[in-house]
C-alpha positions as CSV (number, residue, x, y, z in Angstrom):
1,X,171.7,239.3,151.2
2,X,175.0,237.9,152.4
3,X,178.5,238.2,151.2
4,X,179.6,235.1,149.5
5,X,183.0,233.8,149.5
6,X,185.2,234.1,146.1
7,X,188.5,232.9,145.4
8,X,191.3,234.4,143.6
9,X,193.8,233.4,141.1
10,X,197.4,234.0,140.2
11,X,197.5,236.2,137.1
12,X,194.3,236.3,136.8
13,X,191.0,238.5,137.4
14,X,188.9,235.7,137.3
15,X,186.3,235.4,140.3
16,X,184.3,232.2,140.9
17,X,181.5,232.0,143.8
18,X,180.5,229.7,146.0
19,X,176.9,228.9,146.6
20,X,177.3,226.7,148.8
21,X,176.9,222.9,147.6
22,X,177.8,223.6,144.0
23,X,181.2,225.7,144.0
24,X,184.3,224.9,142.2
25,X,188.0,226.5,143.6
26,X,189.9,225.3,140.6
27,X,192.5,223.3,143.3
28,X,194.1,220.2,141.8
29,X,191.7,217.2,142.2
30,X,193.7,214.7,141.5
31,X,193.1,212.5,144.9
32,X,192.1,209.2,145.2
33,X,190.3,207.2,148.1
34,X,193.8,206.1,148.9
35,X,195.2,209.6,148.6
36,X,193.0,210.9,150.9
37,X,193.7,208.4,154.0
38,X,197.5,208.9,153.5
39,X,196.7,212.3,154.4
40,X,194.4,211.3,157.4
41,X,196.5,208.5,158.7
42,X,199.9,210.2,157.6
43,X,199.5,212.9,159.4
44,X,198.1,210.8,162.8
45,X,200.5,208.4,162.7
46,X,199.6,207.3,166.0
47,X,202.5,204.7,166.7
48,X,204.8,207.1,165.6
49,X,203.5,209.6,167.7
50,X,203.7,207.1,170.5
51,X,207.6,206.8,169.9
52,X,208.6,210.4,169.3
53,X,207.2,211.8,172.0
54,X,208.4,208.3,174.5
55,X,210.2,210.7,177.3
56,X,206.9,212.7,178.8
57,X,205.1,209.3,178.8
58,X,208.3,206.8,180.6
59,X,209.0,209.7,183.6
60,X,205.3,210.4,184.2
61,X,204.1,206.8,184.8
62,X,206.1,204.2,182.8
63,X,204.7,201.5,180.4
64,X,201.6,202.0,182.4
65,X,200.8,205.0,181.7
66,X,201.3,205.1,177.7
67,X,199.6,201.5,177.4
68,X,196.4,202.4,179.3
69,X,196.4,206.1,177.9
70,X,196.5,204.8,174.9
71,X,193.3,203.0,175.6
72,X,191.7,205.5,177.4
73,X,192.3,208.4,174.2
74,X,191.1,205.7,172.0
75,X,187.5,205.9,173.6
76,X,187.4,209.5,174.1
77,X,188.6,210.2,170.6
78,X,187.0,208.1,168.8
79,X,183.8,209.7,170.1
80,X,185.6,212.9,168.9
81,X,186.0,211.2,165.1
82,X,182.4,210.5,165.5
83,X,181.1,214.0,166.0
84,X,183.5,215.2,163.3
85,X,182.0,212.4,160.9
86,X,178.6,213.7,161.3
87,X,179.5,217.2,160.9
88,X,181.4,217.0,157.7
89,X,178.7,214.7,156.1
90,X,176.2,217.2,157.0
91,X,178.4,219.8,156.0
92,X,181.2,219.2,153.7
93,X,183.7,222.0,153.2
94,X,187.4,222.6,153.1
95,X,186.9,225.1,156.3
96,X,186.6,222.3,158.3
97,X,185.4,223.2,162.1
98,X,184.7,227.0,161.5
99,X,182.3,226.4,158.3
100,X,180.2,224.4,160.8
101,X,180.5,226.6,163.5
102,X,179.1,229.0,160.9
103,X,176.5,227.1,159.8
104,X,175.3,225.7,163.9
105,X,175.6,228.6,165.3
106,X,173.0,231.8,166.6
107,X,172.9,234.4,163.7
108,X,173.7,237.1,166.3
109,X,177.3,235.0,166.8
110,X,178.2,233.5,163.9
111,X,180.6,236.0,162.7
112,X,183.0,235.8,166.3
113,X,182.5,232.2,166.7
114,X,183.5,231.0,162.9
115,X,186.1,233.5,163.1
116,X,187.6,232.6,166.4
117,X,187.3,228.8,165.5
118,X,189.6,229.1,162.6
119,X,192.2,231.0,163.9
120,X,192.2,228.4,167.1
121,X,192.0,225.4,164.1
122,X,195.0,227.2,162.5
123,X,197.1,227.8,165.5
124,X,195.9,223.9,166.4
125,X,197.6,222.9,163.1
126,X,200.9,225.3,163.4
127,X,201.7,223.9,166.7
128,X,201.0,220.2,165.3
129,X,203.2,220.8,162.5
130,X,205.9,222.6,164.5
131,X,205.8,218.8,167.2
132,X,206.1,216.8,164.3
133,X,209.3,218.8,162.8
134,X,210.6,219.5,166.0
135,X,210.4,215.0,166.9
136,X,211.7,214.6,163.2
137,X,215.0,216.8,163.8
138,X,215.4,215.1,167.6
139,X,215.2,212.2,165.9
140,X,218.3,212.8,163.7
141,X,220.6,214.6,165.9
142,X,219.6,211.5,168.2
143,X,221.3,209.4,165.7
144,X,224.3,211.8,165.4
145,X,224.6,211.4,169.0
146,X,224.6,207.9,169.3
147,X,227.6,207.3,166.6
148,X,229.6,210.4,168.2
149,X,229.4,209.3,171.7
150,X,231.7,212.4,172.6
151,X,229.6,214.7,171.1
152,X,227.3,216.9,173.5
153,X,223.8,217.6,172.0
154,X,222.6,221.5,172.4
155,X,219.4,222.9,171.2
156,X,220.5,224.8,168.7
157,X,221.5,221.5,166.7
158,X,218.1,220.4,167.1
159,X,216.8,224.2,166.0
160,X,218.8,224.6,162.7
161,X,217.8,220.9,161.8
162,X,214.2,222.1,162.9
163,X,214.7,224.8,160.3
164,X,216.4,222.8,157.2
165,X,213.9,220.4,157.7
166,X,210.8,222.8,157.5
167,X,212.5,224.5,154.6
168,X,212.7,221.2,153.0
169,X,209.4,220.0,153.8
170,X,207.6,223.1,152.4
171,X,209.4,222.2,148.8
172,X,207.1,218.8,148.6
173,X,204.1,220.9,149.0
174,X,204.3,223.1,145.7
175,X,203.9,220.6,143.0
176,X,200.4,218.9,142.5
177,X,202.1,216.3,140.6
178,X,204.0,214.8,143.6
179,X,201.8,215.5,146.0
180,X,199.1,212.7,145.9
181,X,202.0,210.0,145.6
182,X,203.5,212.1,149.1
183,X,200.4,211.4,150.4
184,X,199.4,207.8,149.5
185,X,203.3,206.9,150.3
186,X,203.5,208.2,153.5
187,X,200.5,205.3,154.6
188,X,202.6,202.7,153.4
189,X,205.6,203.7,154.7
190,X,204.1,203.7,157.8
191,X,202.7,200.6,157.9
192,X,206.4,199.0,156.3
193,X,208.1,201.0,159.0
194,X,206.0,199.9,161.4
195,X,206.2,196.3,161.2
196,X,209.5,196.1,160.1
197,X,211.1,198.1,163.3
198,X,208.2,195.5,165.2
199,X,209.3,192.1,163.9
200,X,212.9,193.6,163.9
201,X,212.8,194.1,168.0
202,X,210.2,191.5,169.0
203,X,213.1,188.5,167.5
204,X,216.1,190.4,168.7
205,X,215.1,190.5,172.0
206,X,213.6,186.7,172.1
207,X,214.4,185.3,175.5
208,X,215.3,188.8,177.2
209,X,211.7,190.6,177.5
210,X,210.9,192.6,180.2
211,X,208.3,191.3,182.8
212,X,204.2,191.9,182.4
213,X,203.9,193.6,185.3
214,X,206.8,196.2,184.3
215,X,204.3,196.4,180.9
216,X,201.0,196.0,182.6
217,X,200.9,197.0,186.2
218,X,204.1,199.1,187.9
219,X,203.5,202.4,188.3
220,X,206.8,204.9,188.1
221,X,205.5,208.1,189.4
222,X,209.0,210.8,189.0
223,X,206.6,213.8,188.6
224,X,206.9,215.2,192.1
225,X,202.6,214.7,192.7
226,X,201.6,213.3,195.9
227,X,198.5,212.1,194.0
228,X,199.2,209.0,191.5
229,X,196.2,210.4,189.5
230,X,197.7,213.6,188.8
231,X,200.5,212.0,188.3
232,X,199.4,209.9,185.8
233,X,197.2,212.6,184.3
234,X,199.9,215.1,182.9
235,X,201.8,212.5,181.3
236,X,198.7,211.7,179.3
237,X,200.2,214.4,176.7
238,X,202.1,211.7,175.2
239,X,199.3,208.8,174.1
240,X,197.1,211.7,173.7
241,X,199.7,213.6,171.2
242,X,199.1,210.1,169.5
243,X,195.7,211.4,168.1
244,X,196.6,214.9,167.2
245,X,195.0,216.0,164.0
246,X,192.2,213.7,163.0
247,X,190.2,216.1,161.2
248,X,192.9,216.3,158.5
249,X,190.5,215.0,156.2
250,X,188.0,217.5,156.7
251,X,190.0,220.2,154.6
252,X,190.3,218.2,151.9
253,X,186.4,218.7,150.5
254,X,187.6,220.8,147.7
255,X,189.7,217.9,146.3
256,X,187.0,215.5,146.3
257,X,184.0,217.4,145.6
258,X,180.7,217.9,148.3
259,X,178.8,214.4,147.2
260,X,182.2,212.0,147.7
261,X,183.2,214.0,150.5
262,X,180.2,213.4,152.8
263,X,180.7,209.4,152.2
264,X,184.9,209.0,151.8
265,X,185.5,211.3,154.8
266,X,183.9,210.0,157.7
267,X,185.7,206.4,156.1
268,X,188.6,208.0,156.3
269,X,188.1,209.7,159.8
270,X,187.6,206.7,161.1
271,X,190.0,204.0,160.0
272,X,192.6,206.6,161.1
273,X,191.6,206.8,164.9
274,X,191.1,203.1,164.7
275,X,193.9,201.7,162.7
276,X,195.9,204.4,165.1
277,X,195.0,202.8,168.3
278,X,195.6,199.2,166.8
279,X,199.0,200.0,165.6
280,X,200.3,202.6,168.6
281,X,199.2,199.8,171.2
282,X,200.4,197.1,169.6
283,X,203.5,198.7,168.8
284,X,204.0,200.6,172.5
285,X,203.3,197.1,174.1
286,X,206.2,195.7,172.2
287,X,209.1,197.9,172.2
288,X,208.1,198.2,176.0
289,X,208.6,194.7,176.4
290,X,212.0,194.8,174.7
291,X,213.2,197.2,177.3
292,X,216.8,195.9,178.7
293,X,217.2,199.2,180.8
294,X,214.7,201.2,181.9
295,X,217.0,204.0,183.4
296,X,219.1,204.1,180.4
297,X,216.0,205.1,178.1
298,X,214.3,207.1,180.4
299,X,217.8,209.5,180.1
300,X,218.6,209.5,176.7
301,X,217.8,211.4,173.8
302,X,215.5,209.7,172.3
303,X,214.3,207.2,174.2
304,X,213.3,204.9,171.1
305,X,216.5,204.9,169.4
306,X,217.7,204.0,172.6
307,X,214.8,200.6,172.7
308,X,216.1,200.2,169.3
309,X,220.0,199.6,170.5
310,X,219.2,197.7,173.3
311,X,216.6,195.3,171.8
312,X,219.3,194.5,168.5
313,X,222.2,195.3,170.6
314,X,223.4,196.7,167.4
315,X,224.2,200.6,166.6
316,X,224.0,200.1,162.9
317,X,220.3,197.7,163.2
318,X,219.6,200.6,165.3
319,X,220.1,203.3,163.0
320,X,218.2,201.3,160.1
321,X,215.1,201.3,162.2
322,X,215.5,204.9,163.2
323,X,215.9,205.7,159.5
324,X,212.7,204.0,159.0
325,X,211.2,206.4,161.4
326,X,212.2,209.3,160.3
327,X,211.2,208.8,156.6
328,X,207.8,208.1,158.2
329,X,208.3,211.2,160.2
330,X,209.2,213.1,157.0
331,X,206.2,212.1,155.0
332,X,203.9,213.0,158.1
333,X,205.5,216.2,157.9
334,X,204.9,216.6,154.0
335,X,201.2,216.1,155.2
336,X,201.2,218.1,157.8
337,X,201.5,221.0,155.5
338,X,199.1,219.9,153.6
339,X,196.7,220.3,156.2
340,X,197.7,223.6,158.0
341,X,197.9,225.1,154.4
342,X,194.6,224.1,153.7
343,X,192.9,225.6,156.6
344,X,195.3,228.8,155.8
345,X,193.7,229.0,152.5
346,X,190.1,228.4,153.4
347,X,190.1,230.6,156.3
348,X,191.7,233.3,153.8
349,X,188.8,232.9,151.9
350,X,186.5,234.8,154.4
351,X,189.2,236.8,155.3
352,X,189.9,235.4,158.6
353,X,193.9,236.3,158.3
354,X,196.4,239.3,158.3
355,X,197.3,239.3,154.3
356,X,194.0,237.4,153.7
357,X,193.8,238.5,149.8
358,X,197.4,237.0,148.8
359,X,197.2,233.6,151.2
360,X,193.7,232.6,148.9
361,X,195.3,233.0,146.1
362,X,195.4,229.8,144.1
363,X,198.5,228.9,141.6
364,X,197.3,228.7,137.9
365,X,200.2,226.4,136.6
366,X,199.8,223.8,139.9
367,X,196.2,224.2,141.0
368,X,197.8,224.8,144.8
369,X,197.3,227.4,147.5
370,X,201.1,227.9,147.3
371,X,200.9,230.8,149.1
372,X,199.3,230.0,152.2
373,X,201.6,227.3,152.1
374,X,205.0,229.4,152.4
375,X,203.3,231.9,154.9
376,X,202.2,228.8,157.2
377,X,206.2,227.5,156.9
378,X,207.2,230.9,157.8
379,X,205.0,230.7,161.0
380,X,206.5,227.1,161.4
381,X,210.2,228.3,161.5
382,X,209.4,231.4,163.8
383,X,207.5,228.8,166.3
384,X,210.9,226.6,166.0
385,X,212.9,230.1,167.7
386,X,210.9,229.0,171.2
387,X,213.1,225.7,171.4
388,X,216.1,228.2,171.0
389,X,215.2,229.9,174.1
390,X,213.9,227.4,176.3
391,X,212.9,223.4,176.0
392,X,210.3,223.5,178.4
393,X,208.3,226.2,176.4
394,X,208.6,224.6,173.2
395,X,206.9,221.4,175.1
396,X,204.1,223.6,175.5
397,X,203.5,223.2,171.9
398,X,202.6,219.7,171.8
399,X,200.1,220.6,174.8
400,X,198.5,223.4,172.4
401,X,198.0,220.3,169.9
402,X,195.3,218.7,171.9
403,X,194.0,221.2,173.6
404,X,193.7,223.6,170.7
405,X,192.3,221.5,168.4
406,X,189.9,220.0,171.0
407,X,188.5,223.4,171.1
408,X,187.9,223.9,167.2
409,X,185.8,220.9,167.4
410,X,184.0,221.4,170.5
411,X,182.5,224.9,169.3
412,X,180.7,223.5,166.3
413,X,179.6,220.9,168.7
414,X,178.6,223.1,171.0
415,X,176.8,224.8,168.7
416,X,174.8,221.8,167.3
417,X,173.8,220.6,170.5
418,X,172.8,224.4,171.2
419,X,170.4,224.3,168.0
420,X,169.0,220.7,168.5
421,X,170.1,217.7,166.4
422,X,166.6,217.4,165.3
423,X,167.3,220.4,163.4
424,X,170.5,219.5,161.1
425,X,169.4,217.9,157.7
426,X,170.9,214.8,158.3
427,X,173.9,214.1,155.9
428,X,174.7,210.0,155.2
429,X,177.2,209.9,158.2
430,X,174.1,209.8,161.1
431,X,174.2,208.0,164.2
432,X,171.6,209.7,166.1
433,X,171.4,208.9,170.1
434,X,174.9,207.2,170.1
435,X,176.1,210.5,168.0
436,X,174.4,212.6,170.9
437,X,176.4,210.7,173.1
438,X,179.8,211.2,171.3
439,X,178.5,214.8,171.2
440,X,178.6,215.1,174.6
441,X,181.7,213.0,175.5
442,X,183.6,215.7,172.9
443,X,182.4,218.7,175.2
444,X,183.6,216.8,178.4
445,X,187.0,215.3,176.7
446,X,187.9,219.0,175.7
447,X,187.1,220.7,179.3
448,X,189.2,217.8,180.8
449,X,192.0,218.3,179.0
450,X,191.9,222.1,178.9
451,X,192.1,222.2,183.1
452,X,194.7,218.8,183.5
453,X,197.2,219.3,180.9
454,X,197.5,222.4,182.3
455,X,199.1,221.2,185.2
456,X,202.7,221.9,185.6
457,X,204.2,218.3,184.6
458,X,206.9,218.1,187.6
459,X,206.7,219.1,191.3
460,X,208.3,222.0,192.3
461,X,207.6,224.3,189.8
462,X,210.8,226.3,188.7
463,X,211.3,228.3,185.8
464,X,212.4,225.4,183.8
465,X,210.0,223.0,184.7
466,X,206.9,224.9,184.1
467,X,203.8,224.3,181.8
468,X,203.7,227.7,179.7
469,X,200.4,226.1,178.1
470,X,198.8,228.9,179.5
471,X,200.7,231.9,178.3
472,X,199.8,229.9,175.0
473,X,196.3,230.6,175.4
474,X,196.5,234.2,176.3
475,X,198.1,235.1,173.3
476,X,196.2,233.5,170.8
477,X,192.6,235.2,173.0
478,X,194.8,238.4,172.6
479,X,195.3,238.3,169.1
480,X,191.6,237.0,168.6
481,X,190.4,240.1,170.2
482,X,192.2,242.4,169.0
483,X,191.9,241.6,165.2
484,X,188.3,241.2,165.2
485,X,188.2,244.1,167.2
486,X,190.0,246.1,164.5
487,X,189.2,244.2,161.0
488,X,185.8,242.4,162.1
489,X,183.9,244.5,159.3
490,X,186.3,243.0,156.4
491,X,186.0,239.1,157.6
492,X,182.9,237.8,155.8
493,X,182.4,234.7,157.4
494,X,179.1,234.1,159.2
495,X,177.9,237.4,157.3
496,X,175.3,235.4,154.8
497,X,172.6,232.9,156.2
498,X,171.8,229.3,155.1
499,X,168.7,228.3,154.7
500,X,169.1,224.6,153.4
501,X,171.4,224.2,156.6
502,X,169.0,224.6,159.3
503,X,165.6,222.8,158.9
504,X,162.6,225.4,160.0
């Protein structure tokens, strides 16, 4: 007979089990439909992914190579949402990818593979987290810089902003009360800030847009590869950083409850990826379009700030519109936490993490995993002491985004292609040949990804200009080793089996 997850309470000695499709956690369910995709699309905020992260995108290949990477991450994730769709409706739970790498996988594995899936999940959603604070402070000492013309930017302006704005983030996550209106806000803020900083630079620059071939067709290869398609390759980081974190919704089963989850989910999966790719094209096509000069954004700060100024020809309109961003940027960090703290607390559950019986405690008086929240805000703010020591490694982190998370999705997938679809109980989210397909096209995306944006993003490589993705991966396989090696008899996960998961 297996061990069964419990969860703990603050102040209390009260134990409650979970068997599987019944289970209550006592977390705060106070989330509507609306709620919940402010959290998906919040946190994947694809246009606004598309401007923070501008500068990898403009040097590797120009308009080119953000416009058509957009399109290109639109097909290959949206076969990724696809395969996540089907796996939470067949299996809904707040663990998200290592619950259904528990359920899909051999009995003789389960226990390594679940555990090893969260912790890549969790790292997946620290490094997300750590991007998305990291572009939200560049994006105010941006506008610092462009009212003090004199002043000369270093990186440890950005890192102490980094750090007040992580501290300050983490307070939005510890009331239940202003939580749901956090999330639901940060949708329609987006979609405000979004067509207001669209109209706003489409009619400014009426009469002075850029050409369609600078848009559509020319090529500006400054990476040092001989190869155009390598070239074009490595700066894929930046439409690809678009999609970052679409299985936010996933965690969020314990707010809903199992039968709304398996239908409002795979919605909400969804409209994100696609809503994403509408807005990020549309909006990358645009502000590309009301480019004056090219050389000027490539080199400064923030490239869209810069758009922004020579679009309005205005510092002031320019710093409106920025503002816009960053409050967008701010929700989709209140969100962010949301998400990483969730998978903190679930994982804590089976006592996948170092201190696992105080992270899964829940708070009596809010109904929130407060605790996994401040310990995952503590690993933010140590992640934010790499930009102190070197740019270039902390731009690993937005690599680890994709390819990190990738692999938390391609193991359960993986593992249900490894057992047979014809297998699975089918939950209402069901596709069955094309969802073989986007099964597939998951496995392929994620090995792609994992050997290409590993590539060194300039030619020569120096110190300074090299892709430390890889030292990334080493130490989270190091750590994965070496705790399972020494706790694997405490973590639970994988140790019971689930009879109604698997069809004889």
């Amino acid at each position: 007979m297996g061990l069964s997850r419990s969860i703990a309470f603050e102040n209390s000695n009260e134990i409650e089990s979970d068997d599987k499709n019944n289970y209550k956690t006592n977390l705060s369910t106070n989330f509507s439909w609306w709620s919940l995709f402010g959290i998906s699309f919040g946190l994947t905020n694809s246009w606004l992914g598309i401007s923070s992260s501008l500068a990898t995108g403009i040097s590797s290949g120009g308009a080119v190579l953000i416009v058509y990477g957009l399109v290109i991450g639109f097909i290959f994730n949206l076969a990724v949402a696809i395969t996540l769709c089907e796996l939470v409706s067949c299996f809904p739970d707040s663990g998200g990818q290592y619950y259904w790498t528990l359920r899909l996988a051999p009995y003789r594995y389960k226990r390594f593979l679940s555990y090893s899936c969260g912790c890549v999940s969790y790292a997946g959603a620290l490094f997300t987290n750590a991007s998305i604070t990291s572009g939200v402070a560049t994006s105010i000492m941006a506008i610092y810089d462009l009212c003090h013309p004199t002043f000369v930017l270093k990186r440890w302006h950005i890192f102490v902003t980094y750090e007040i704005l992580n501290l300050c983030v983490s307070i939005f996550n510890i009331w239940d009360k202003y939580l749901p209106l956090c999330t639901s806000s940060a949708l329609y803020v987006s979609i405000l800030a979004f067509a207001v900083t669209l109209v706003t630079c489409l009619s400014c620059s009426r009469g002075a847009y850029q050409s369609a071939d600078f848009v559509f067709k020319d090529f500006v290869n400054t990476t040092g590869w001989k190869s155009p398609g390598i070239g074009f390759i490595v700066g894929l980081v930046n439409p690809l950083w678009s999609y970052v974190g679409i299985d936010s919704a996933t965690h969020m089963v314990d707010e809903l409850g199992i039968s709304r989850s398996r239908i409002l989910i795979p919605r909400a999966v969804l409209g994100t990826v696609v809503l994403g790719f509408v807005t990020a094209l549309m909006y990358s096509v645009s502000m590309f379009f009301c480019i004056r000069d090219p050389e000027k954004v490539v080199e400064a700060v923030l490239p869209i700030l810069e758009i922004f100024h020579q679009s309005t020809r205005s510092r002031p309109a320019a710093i409106i519109l920025q503002c816009l961003c960053i409050t967008t940027g701010f929700l989709c960090n209140v969100v962010a936490n949301t998400w990483q703290a969730r998978i903190c607390w679930s994982f804590s559950r089976d006592r996948g993490l170092p201190g696992s019986k105080y992270w899964m405690v829940i708070n009596k008086k809010s109904r929130l995993p407060i605790n996994a929240h401040l310990v995952s805000n503590l690993w933010i703010g140590v992640i934010g002491c790499i930009f102190l020591g070197s740019s270039t490694a902390f731009n690993a982190i937005i690599t680890a985004c994709i390819t990190l998370l990738l692999i938390s999705y391609s193991i359960p997938t993986a593992c249900l292609l490894a057992n047979g679809r014809n297998r699975v109980k089918k939950g209402p989210f069901w596709l069955g040949k094309l969802g073989l397909i986007c099964n597939i096209m998951t496995l392929m995306w994620t090995l792609f990804c994992l050997i290409f944006l590993s590539f060194p993003y300039v030619l020569p490589v120096t110190k300074a200009s090299m892709n430390y993705i890889s030292v990334v991966y080493v130490i989270i396989a190091l750590y994965i080793f070496i705790y399972w090696v020494f706790r694997k008899r405490y973590i639970i996960c994988g140790d019971g089996s689930f009879p109604d998961s698997i069809l004889p």
